[in-house]
N, C-alpha and C positions, 0 to 999 in steps of 0.2 A: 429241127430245134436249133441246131447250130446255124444257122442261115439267119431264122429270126433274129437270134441271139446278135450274130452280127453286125444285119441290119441294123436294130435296136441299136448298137453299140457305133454306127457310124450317123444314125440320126443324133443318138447323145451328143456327138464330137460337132456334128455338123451346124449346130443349134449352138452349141458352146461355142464355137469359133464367133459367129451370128453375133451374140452375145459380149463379146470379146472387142468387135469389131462396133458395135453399135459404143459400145463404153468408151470405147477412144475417141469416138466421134464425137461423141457429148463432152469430154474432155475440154478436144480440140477449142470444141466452140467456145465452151467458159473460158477457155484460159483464152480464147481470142478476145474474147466480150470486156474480159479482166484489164488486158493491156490496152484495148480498144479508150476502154477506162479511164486510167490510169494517164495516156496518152493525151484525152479530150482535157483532162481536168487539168495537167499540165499547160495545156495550149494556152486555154483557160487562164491561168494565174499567171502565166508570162503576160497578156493580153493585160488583163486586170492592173496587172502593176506598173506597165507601159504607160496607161492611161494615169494613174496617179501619180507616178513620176512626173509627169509632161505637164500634170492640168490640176493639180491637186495640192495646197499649201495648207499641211497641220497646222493652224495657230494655237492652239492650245499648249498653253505654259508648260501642264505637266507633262507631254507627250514630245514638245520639243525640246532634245537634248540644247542645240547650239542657240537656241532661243535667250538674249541674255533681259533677264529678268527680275536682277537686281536692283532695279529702280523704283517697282511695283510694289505696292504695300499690300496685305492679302485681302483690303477688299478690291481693290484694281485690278487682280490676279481674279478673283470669282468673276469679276466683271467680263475681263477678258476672256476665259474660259467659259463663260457659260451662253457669251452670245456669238462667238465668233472662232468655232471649230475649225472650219475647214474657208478656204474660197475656193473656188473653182474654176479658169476659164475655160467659160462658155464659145468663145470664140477658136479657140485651138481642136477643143471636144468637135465644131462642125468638121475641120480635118476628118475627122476619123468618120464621122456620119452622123449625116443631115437630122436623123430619127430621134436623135438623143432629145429630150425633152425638159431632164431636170438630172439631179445627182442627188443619192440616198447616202447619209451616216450613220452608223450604231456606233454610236463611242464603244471604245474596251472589246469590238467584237470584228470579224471580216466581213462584216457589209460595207461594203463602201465601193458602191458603184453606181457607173451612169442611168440612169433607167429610159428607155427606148418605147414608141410608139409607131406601131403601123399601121394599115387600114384594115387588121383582122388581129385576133387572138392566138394566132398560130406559128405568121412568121416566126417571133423569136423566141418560139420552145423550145427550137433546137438551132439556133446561129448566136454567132458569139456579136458582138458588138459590131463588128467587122462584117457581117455576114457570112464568115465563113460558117459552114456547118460542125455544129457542135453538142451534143446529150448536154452540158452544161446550160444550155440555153444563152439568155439575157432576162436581166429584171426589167420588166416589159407593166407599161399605162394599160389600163382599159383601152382600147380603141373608141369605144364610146363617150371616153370623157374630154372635155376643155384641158389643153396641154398647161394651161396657167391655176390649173387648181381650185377653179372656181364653181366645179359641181359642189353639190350638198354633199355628196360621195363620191371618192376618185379610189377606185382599186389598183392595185398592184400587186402584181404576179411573179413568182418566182421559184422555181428547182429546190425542194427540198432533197440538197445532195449530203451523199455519205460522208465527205470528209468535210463539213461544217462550210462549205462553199456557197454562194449564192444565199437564198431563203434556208439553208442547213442548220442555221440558228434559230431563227423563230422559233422553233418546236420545244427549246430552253426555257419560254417565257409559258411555262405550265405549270415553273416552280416562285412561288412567291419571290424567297431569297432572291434570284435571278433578274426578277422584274426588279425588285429594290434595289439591285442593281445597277442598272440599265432600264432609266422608265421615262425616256427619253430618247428621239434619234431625230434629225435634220435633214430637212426636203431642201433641194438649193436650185432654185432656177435662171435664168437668165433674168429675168424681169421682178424677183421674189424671193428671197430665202424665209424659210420658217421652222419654225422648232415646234415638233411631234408631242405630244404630253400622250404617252400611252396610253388608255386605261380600262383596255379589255382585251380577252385571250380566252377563245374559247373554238370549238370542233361543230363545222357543220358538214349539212352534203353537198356534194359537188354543184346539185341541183337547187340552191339554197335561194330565196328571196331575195336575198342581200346580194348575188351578182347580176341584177337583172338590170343595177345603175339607175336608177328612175327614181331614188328618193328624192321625195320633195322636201321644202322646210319644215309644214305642217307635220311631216312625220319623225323630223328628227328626235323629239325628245323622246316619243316614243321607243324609237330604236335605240335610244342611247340606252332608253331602259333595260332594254329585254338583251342588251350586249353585257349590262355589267351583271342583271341578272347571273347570265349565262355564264360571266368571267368564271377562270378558273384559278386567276389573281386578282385580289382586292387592291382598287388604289384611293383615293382621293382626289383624283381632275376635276375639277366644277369646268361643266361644259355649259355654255347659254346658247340660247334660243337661233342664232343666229351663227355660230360657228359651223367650221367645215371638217369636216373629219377625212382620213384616209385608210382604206384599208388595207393591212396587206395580209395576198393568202399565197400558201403551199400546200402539198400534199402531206396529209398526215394517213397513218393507217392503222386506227383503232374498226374502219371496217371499209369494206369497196366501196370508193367515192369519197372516203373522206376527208375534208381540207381542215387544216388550222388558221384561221382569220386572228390577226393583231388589228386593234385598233385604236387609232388614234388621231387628235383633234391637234389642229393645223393654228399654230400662232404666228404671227410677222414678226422677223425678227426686221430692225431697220440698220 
């Protein structure tokens, strides 16, 4: 009995150590995963604001402190603000890489980045602008669309991340107020700049119709319908027959697979 007893009593210790030993490991990795983290997303925003430094002029009255703007009466001031946020050169952005294709703004939020196009959906899931490898990704074109925006539908991809970085916002525009907001952002190309007029937000599957990029014109109104349908904010955009819309999607997880789509109808700004 005492022998059992023993045994017994050196399996308990030997199992609990086992135990002991597996729970640090798990630790170990989170807290590596953690700073891994922390690390990428830093790179990340150093990268980020490089580029806006170097290539990126707020013109917006309200947003530029040294802007002097006492000359401007406030409809000159609405004028100025509401057609000419940002410029951006195109030519400096090839320095950093060939891929870049256009530049995205959300006034009042941290989207404001270059958006990037390969010959697949995957390069820039996980590389930063730069190519270095990065969990942050890049806000990255369809590879199947016209780099000048001239599909019926041109999607754009990006990292629904934890600290509001990349696509980390979109998932904001679920609450009306927020879209009232913000119901508005600026696609800026080399050859094009345009002004976004949102006017739907809504959760599909990863497997959805709407990324298979083949909308025709004939079917646009239709889809405009079944998006504001589905909106989960009401707006007012009058979209016609002939407009081009943009979408952009993230990972949302109300269940496995599923994304959150913004979208929005593409105007020339000149």
């Amino acid at each position: 009995m005492n022998n059992n007893h023993t045994f017994s009593a050196k399996c308990h210790l030997f199992f609990l150590r086992i135990g002991i030993s597996v729970s640090t490991i798990i630790f170990i990795i989170s807290l590596f995963h953690i700073l891994m983290y922390i690390i990428e997303a830093e790179n990340s925003r150093k990268l980020t604001n490089e580029l806006i430094d170097n290539v990126v002029i707020h013109t917006l009255v309200k947003e530029n402190a040294d802007c002097d703007n006492s000359t401007l009466d406030e409809s000159e001031k609405s004028e100025f603000i509401e057609d000419f946020p940002i410029i951006v050169d195109f030519e400096k952005l090839k320095d950093y890489n060939r891929d870049i294709v256009a530049w995205l703004y959300f006034p009042g939020t941290k989207i404001n980045y270059p958006i990037a196009q390969s010959n697949d959906n995957d390069y820039y899931l996980h590389r930063l602008i730069d190519r270095s490898w990065n969990a942050a990704g890049t806000i990255f074109m369809d590879y199947r669309n016209e780099i000048d925006f001239s599909d019926w539908q041109t999607i754009i991809y990006g990292h629904n991340m934890k600290n509001d970085t990349m696509f980390g916002s979109l998932l904001d525009y679920r609450d009306q107020a927020y879209y009232e907001a913000h119901p508005v952002c600026y696609l800026l190309t080399p050859a094009q700049n345009y002004k976004v007029e949102l006017f739907a937000g809504y959760v599909v599957s990863e497997d959805s119709d709407i990324y298979s990029c083949n909308l025709m014109q004939a079917e646009l109104d239709n889809h405009v319908y079944e998006a504001c349908q589905n909106s989960i904010f009401k707006s007012n955009v009058e979209i016609q027959s002939n407009d081009r819309i943009v979408i952009f999607s993230t990972c949302s997880y109300e269940y496995d697979g599923a994304r959150f789509v913004l979208e929005g109808v593409l105007k020339k700004v000149d």
